[in-house]
N, C-alpha and C positions, 0 to 999 in steps of 0.2 A: 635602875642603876643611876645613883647621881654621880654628875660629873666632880671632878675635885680641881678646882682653881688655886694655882699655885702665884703668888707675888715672891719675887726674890727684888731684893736691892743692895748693891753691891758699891761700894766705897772703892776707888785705890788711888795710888798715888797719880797725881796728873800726867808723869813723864810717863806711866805704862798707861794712859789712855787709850791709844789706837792700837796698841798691840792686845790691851785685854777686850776692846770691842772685834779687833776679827775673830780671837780665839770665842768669842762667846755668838758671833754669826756663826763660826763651822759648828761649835755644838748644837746650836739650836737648829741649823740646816739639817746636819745629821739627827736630829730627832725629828722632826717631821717625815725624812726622809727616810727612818730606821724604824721608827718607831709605831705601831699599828695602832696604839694607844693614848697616843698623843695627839691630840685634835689641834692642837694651837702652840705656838712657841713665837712672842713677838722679841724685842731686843729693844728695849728705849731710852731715851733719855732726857730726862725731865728740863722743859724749858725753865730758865733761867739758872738750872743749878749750875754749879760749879763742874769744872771739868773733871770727871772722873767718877761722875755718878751714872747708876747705869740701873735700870727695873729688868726685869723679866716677867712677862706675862704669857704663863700656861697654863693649856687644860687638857687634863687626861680623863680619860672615857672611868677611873674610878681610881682608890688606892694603890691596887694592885700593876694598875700601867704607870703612876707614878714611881712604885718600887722597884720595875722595871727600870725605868730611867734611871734610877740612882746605881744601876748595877751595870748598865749598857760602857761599853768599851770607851764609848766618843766620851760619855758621863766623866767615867776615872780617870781618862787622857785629860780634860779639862781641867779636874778638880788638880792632877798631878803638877801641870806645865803651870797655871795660873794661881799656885796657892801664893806662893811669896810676893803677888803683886796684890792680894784681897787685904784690905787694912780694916775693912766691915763689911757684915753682911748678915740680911735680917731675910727672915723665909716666913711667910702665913701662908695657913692653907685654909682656903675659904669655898662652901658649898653655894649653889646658887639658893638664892632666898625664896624663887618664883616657882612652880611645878613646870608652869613653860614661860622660859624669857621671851619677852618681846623682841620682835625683829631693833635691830641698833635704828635708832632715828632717821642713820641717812641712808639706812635699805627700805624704807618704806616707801612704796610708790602712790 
């Protein structure tokens, strides 16, 4: 089973900044929290952009816990409350390149 790494980056107007960054912590808390297929859910935001940019970086155990997610309640609660503040928003889905990743640089002892 390969894993499926999900990049989302999301555009919106400045003034819903901080309302679209909590709505996008409870989804993602709720999918780590909900979700058995979901290995990872970060929330970021890219130093120096401008306010109102925002990444997501996720990884699900395969496609099918990804299409899970798009169909989970917290998912469509999101997509519902947050559509009219999204101005852009760009999705890849990316496999790992390695058969096994190396540990991240600053886990290696």
């Amino acid at each position: 089973m390969t894993p499926l790494v999900v990049l989302v980056e999301f555009r919106v107007e400045p003034k819903d900044h901080d309302e679209f960054q909590r709505l996008l912590a409870e989804n993602a808390a709720a999918s780590r929290r909900r979700e058995p297929g979901c290995k990872q859910f970060d929330v970021l935001v890219p130093e120096g952009a401008p306010t109102g940019v925002f990444i997501l970086y996720e990884i699900y155990d395969d496609d099918a816990a990804f299409k899970a997610h798009l169909q989970s309640d917290h998912y469509l609660q999101f997509e519902k409350v947050s559509a009219a503040m999204i101005l852009e928003r760009t999705i890849k889905q990316l496999r790992l390149a390695e058969a096994e990743p190396a540990a991240p640089h600053w886990a290696r002892v």
